[in-house]
C-alpha positions in Angstrom: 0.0 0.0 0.0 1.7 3.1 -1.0 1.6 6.0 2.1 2.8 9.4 1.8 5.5 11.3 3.7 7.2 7.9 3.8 11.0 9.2 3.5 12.6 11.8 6.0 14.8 12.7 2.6 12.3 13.7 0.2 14.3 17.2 -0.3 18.0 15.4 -0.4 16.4 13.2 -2.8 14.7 15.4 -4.3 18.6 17.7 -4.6 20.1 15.3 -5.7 17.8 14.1 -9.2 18.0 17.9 -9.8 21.8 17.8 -9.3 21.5 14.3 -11.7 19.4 15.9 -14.3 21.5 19.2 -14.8 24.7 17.2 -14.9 23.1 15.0 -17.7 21.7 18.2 -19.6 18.1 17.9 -18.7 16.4 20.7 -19.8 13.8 22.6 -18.6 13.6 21.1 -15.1 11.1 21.8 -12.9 9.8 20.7 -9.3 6.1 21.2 -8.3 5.7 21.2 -4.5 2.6 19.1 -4.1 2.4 19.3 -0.5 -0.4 21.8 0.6 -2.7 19.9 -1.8 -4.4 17.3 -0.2 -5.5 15.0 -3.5 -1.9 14.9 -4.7 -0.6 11.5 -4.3 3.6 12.5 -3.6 5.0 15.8 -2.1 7.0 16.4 -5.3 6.9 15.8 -8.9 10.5 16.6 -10.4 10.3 17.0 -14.2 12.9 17.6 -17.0 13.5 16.3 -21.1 16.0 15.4 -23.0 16.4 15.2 -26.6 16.9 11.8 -27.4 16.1 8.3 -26.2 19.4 8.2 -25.3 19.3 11.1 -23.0 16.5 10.6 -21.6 17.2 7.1 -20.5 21.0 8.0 -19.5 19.6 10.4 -16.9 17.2 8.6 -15.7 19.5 5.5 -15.0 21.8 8.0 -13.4 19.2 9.6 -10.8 18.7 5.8 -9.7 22.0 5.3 -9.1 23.0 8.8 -7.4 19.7 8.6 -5.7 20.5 5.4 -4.4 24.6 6.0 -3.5 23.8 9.3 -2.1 20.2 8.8 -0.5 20.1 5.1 0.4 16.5 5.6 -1.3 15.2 2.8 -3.8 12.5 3.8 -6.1 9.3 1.8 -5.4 8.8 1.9 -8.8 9.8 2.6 -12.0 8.6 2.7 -15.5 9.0 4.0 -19.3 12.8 2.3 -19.9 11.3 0.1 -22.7 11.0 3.0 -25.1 12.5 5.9 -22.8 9.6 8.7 -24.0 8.4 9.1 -20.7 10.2 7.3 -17.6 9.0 7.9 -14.2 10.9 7.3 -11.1 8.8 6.9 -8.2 10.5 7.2 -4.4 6.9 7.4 -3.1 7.1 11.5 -1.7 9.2 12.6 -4.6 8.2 11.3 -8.4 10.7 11.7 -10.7 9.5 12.5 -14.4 12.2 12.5 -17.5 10.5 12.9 -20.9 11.7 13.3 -24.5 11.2 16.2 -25.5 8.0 16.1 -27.4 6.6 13.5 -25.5 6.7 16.5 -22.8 4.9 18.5 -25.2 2.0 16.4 -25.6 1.4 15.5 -22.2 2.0 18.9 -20.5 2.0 17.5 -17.3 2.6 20.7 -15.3 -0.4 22.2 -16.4 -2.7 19.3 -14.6 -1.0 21.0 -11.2 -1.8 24.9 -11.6 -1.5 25.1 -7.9 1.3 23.7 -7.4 4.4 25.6 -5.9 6.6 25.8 -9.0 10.1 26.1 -8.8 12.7 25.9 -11.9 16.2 25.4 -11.7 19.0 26.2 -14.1 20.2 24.1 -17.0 24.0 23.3 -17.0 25.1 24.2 -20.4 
């Protein structure tokens, strides 16, 4: 049965994908702070793209492993590395998103949260 607020880390896990995503040229990365709202089923969603299948897969594989070195975290579960248009990493109070770019597009999953707490971090050019 999946509970939120499981993890004491969701903000170090939740630095250190971001960390993952910049260093792996993730663009556009977001995080929405789903906290205050009460039918949201995680604290965070953390979303970026890449602009490949390549990309998108080599930074998600990363943000397991760094999350998992550097948080002890394992995701609960994880989806999307069969075709790597959409993978989501799930560690229960933060859900990691990492779309190809127009996969990202279509979906415009930030818009389905308009009252989320938005905040976007830098790309690492």
């Amino acid at each position: 049965m999946r509970i939120r607020h499981q993890s004491d880390n969701a903000e170090k896990i939740l630095e250190v994908a971001v960390k993952t995503m910049q260093e792996g040229k993730g663009k556009d990365i977001i995080s929405l702070n789903l906290k205050k709202i009460g039918s949201a089923v995680t604290d965070y969603f953390l979303i970026c793209h890449g602009n490949s299948h390549t990309q998108v897969d080599a930074i998600a594989a990363k943000i397991l492993e760094n999350v998992k070195k550097e948080c002890g975290a394992i995701a609960y579960n994880k989806e999307g590395f069969e075709n790597s248009e959409w993978i989501l990493i799930d560690y229960v109070d933060v859900v990691v998103h990492v779309f190809l770019d127009n996969t990202r597009n279509f979906y415009q999953l930030e818009s389905l949260w308009a009252d989320a707490k938005v905040v976007t971090y830098l790309d690492e050019d």
